[in-house]
DSSP file (Angstrom, degrees, kcal/mol; ACC not computed):
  #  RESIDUE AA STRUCTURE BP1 BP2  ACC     N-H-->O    O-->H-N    N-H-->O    O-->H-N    TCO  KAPPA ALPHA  PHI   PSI    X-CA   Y-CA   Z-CA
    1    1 A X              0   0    0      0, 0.0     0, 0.0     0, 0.0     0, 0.0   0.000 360.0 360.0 360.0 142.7  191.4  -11.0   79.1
    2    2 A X        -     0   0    0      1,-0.1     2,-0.9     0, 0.0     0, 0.0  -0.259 360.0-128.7 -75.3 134.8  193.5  -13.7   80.9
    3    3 A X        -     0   0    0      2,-0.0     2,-0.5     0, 0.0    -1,-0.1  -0.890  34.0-169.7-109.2 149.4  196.8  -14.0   78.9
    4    4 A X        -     0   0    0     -2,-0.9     2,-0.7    62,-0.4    14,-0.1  -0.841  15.8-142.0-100.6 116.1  197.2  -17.8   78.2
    5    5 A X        -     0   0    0     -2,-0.5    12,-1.6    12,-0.3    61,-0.2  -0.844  20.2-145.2-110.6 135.8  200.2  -20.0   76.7
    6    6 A X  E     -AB  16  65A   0     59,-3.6    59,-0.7    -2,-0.7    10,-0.2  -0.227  10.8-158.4 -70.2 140.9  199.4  -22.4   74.8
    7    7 A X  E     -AB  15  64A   0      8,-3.9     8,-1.0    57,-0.2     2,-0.8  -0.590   4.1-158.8-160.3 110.4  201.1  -25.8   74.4
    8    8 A X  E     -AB  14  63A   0     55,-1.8    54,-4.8    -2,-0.2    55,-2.6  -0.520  15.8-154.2 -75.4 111.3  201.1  -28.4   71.6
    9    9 A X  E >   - B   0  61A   0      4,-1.5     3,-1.5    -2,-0.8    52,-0.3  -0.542  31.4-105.3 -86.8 152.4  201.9  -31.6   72.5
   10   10 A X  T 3  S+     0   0    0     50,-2.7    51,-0.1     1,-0.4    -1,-0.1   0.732 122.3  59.8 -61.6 -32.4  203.5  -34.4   70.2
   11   11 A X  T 3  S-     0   0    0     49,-0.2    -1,-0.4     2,-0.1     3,-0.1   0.158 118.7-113.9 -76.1  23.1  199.9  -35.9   70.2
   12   12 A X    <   +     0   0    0     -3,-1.5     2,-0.4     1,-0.2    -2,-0.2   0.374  68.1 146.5  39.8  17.3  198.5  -32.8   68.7
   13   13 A X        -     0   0    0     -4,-0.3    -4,-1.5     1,-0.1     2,-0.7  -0.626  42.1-134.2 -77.6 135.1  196.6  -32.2   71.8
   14   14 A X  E     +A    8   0A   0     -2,-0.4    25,-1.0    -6,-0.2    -6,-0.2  -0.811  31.8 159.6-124.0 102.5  196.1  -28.7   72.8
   15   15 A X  E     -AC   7  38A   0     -8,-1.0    -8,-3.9    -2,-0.7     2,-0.3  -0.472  20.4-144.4-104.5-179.5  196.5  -27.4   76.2
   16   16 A X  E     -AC   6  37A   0     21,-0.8     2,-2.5   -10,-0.2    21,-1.5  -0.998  26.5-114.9-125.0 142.5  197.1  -24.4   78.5
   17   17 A X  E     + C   0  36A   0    -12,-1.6   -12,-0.3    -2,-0.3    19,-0.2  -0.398  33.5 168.6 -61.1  74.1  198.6  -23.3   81.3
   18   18 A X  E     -     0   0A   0     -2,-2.5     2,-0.2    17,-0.9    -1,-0.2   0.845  59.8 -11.0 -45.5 -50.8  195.8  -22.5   83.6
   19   19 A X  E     - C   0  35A   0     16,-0.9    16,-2.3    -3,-0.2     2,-0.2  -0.872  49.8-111.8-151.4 165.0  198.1  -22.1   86.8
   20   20 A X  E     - C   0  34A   0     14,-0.2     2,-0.8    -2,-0.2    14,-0.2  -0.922  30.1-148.1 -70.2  98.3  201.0  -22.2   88.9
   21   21 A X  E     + C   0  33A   0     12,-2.5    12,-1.7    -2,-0.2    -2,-0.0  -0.548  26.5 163.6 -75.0 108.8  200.8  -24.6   91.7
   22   22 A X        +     0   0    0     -2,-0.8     5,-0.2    10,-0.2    -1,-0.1   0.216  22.5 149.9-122.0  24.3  202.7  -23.4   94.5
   23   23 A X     >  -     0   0    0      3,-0.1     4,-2.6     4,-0.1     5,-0.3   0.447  65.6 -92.7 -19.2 152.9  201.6  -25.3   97.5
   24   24 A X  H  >>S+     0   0    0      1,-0.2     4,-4.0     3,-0.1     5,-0.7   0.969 130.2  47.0 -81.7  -6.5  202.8  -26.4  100.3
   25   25 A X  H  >5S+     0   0    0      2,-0.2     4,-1.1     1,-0.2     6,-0.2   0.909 114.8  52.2 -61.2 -25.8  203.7  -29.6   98.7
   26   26 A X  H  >>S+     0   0    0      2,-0.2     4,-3.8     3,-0.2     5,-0.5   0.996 107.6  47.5 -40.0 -75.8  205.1  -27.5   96.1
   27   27 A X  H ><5S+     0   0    0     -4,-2.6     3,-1.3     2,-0.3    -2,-0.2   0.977 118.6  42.7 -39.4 -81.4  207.1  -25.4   98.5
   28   28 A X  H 3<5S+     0   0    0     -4,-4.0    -1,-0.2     1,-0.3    -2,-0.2   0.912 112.2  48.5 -52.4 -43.0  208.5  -28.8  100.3
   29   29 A X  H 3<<S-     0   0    0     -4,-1.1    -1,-0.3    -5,-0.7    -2,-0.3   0.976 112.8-132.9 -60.3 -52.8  209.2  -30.8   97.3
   30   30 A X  T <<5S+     0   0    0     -4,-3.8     2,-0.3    -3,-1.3    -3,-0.2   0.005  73.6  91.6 101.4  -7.9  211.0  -27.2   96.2
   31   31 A X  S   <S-     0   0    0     -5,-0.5    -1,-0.3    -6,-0.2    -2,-0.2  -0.844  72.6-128.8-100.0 154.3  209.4  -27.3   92.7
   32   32 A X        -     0   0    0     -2,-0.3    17,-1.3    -3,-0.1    18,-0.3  -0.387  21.6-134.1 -82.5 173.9  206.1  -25.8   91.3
   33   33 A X  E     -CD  21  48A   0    -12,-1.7   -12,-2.5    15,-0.2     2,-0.5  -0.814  13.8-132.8-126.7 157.2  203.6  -28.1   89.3
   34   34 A X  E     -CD  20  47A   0     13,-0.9    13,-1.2    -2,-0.3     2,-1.1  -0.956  15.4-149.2 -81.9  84.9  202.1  -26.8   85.8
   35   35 A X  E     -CD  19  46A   0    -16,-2.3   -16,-0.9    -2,-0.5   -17,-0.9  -0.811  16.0-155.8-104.8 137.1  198.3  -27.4   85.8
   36   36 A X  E     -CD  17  45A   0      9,-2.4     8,-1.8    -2,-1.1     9,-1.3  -0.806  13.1-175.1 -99.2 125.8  197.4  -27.9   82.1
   37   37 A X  E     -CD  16  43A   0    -21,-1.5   -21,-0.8    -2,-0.3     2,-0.4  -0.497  23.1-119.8-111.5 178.3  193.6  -27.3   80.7
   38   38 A X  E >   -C   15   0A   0      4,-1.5     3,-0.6   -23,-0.2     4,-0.4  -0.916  38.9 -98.9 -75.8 126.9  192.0  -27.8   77.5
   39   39 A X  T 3  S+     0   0    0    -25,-1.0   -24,-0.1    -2,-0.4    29,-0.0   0.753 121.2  57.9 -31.1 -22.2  190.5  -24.9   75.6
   40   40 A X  T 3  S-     0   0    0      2,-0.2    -1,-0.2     1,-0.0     3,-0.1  -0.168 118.3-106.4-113.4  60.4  187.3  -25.9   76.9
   41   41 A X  S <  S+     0   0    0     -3,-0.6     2,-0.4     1,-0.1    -2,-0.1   0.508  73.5 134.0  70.4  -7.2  188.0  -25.7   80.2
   42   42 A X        -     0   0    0     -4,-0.4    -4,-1.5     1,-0.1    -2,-0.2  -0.782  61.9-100.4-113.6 144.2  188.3  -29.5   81.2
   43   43 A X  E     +D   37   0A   0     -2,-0.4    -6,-0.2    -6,-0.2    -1,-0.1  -0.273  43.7 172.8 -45.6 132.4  191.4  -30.7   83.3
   44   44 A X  E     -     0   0A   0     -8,-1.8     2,-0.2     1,-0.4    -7,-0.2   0.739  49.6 -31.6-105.4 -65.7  194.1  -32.3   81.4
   45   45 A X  E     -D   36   0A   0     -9,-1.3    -9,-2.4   -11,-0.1     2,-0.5  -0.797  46.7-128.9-154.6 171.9  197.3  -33.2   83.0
   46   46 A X  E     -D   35   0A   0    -11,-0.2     2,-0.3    -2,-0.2   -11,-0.2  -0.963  32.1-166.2-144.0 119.0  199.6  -31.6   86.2
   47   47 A X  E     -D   34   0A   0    -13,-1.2   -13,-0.9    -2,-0.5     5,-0.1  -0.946  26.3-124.1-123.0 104.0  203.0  -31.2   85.0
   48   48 A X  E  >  -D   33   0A   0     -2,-0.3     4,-2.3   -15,-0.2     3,-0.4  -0.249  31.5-128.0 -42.3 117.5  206.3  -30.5   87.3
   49   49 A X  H  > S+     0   0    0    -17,-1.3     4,-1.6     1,-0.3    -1,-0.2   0.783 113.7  60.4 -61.2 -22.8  207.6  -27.1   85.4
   50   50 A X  H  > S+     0   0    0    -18,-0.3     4,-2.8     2,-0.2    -1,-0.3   0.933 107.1  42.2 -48.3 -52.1  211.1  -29.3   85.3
   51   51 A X  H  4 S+     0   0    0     -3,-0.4     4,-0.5     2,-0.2     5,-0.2   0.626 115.5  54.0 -65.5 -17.8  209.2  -32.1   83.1
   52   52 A X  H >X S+     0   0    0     -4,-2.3     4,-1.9     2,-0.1     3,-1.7   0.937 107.9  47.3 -70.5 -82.6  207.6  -29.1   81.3
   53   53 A X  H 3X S+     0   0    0     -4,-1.6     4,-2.6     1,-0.3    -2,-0.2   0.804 115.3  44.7  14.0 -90.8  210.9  -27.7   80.6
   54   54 A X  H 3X S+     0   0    0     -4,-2.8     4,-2.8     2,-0.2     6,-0.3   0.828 107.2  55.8 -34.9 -40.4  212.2  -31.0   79.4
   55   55 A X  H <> S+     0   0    0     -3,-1.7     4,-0.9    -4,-0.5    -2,-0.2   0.931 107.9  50.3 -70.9 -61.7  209.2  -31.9   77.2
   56   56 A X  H >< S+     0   0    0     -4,-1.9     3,-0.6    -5,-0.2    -1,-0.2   0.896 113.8  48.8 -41.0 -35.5  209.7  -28.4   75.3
   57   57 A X  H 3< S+     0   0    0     -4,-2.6     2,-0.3     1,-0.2    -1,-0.2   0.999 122.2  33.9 -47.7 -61.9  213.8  -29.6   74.9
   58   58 A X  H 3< S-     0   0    0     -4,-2.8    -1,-0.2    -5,-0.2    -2,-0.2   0.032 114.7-107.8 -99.1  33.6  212.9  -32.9   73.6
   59   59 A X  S << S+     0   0    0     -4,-0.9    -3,-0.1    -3,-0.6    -1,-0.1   0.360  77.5 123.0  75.6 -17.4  210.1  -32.5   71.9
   60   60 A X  S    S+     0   0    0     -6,-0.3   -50,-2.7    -5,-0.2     2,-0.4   0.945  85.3  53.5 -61.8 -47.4  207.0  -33.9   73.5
   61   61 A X  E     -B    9   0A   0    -52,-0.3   -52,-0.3     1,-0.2     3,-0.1  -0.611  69.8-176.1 -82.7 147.9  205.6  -30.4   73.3
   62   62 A X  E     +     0   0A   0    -54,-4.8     2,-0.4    -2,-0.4   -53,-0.2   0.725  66.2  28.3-104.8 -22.5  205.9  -29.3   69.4
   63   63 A X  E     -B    8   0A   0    -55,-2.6   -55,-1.8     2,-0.0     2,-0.3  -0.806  48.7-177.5-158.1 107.4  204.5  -25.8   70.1
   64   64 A X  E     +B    7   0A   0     -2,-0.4     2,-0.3   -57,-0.2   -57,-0.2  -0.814  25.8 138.1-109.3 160.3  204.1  -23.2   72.4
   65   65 A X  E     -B    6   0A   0    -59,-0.7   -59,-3.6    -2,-0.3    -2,-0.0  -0.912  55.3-116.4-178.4 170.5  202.0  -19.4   71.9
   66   66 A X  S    S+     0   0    0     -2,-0.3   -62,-0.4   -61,-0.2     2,-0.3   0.277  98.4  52.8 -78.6  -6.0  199.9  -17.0   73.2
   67   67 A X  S  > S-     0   0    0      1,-0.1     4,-1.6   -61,-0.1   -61,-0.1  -0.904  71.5-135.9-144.9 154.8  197.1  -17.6   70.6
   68   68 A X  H  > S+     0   0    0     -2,-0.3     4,-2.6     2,-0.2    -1,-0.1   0.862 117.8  63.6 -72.8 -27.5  195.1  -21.0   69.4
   69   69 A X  H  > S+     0   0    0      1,-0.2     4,-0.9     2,-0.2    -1,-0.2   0.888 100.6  44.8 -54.0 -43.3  196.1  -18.9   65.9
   70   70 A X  H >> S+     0   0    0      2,-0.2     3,-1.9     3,-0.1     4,-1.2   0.996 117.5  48.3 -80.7 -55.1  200.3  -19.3   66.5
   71   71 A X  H >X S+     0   0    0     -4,-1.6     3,-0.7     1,-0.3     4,-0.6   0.783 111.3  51.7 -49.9 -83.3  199.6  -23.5   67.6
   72   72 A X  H 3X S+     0   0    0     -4,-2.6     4,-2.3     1,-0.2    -1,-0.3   0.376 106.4  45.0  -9.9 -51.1  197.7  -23.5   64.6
   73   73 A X  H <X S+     0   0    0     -3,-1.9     4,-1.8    -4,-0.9     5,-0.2   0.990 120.3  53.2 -68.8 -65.9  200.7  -21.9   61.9
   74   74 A X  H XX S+     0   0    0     -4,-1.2     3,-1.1    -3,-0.7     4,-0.9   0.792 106.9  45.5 -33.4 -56.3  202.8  -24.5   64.0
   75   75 A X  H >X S+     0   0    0     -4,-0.6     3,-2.7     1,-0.3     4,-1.0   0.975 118.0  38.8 -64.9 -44.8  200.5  -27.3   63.3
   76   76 A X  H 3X S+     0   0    0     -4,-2.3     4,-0.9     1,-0.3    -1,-0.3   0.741 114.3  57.6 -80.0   4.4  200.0  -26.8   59.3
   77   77 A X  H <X S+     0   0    0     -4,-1.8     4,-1.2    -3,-1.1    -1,-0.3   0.690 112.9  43.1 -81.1 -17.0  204.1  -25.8   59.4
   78   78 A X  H << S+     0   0    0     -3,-2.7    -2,-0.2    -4,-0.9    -3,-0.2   0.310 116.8  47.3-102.7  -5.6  204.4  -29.8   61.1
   79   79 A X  H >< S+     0   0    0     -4,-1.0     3,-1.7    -5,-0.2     4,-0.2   0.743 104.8  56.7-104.8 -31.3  202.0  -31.1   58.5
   80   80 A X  H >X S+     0   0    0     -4,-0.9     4,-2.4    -5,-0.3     3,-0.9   0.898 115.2  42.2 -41.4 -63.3  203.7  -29.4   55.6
   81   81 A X  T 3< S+     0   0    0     -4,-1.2    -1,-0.2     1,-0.2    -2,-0.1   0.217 110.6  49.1 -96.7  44.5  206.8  -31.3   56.6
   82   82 A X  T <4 S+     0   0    0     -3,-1.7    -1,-0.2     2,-0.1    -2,-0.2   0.142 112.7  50.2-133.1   9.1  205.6  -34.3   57.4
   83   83 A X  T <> S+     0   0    0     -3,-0.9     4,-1.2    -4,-0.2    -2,-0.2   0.474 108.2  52.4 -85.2 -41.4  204.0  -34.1   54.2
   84   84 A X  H  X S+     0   0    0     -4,-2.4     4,-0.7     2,-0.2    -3,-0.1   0.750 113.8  47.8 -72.0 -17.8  207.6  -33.0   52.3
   85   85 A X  H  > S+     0   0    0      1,-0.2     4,-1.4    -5,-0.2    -1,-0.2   0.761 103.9  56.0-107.4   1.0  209.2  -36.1   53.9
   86   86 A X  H  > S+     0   0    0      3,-0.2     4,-2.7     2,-0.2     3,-0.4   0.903 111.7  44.2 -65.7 -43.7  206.4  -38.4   52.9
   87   87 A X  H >X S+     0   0    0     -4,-1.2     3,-2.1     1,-0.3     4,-1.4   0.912 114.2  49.1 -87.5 -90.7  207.0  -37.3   48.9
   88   88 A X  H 3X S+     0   0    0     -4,-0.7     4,-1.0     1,-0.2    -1,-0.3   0.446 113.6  49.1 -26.0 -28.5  210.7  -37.6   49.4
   89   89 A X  H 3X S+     0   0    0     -4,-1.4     4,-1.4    -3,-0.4    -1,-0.2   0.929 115.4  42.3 -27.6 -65.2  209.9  -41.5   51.2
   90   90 A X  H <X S+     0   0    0     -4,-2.7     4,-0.8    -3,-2.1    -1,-0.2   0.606 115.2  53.4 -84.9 -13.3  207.7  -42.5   48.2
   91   91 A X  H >< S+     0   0    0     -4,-1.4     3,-1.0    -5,-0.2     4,-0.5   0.993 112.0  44.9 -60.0 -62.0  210.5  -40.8   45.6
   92   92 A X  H >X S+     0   0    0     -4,-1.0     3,-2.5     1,-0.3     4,-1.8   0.816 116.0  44.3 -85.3 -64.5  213.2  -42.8   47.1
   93   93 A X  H 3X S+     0   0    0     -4,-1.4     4,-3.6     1,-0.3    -1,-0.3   0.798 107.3  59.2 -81.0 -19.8  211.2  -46.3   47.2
   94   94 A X  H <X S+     0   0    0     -3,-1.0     4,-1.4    -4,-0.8    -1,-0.3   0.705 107.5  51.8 -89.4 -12.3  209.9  -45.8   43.7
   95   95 A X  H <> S+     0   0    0     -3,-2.5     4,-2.1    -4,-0.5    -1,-0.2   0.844 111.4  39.1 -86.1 -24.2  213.6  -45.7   42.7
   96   96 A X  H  X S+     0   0    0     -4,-1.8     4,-3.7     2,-0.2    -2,-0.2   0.906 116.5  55.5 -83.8 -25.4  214.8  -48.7   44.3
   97   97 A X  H  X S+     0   0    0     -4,-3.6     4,-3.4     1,-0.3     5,-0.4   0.930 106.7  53.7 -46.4 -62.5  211.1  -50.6   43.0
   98   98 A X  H  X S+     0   0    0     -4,-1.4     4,-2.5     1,-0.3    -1,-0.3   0.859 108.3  47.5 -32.6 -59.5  212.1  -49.5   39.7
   99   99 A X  H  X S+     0   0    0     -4,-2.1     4,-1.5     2,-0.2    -1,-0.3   0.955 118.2  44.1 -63.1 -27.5  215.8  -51.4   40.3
  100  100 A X  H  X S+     0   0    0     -4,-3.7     4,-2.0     2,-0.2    -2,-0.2   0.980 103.2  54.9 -16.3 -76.1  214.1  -54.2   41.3
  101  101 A X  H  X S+     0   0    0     -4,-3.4     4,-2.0     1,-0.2    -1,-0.2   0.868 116.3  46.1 -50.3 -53.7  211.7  -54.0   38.8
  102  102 A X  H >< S+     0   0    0     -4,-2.5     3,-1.3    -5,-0.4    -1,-0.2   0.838 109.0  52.6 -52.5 -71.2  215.3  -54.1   36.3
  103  103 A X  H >< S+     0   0    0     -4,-1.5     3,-1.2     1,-0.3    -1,-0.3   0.659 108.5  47.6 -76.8 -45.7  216.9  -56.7   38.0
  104  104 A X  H 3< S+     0   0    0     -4,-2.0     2,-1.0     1,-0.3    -1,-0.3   0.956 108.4  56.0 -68.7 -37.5  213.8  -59.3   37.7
  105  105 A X  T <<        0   0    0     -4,-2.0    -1,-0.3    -3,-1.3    -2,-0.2  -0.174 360.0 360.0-122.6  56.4  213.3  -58.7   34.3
  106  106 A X    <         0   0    0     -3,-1.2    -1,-0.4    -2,-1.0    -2,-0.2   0.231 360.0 360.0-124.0 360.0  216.9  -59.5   33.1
């Protein structure tokens, strides 16, 4: 079995690295390109492995692994806290309604 890494992008969309493009445009340019699949096979996107690089710094990818199983733990660990900062949101606004709410009815 091919090993794969996997890579979750900020849009939850879930690719792989199929290949290395080392062409000669590759070659001349002096970087390789990324070509990025979908689990079912269908082209997604061609990424310069410097703009790969970058995205993983800055975030555009949220997740990389060897298994759809490790994206997965990522994703419900990124919905867990985007679920903990929604509560803390809606804590935080129910406190100021609530001074509002004091302030009109004095």
């Amino acid at each position: 079995m091919d090993e794969r890494l996997y890579l979750l992008f900020e849009d939850y969309r879930i690719g792989y690295i199929r290949e290395i493009c080392n062409c000669d445009q590759c070659k001349e340019r002096g970087e390789s390109e990324c070509l990025i699949y979908e689990p079912d096979e269908k082209y997604m996107d061609c990424i310069k492995l410097s703009k790969l690089t970058d995205d993983v710094k800055n975030g555009v990818v949220q997740a990389v692994g060897y298994t759809i199983n490790e994206i997965m733990k990522d994703v419900k660990d990124i919905i867990s806290r985007k679920e903990s900062q929604i509560n803390s949101m809606s804590i935080i606004c129910d406190y100021y309604r609530n001074q509002l709410d004091r302030k009109e009815s004095k």
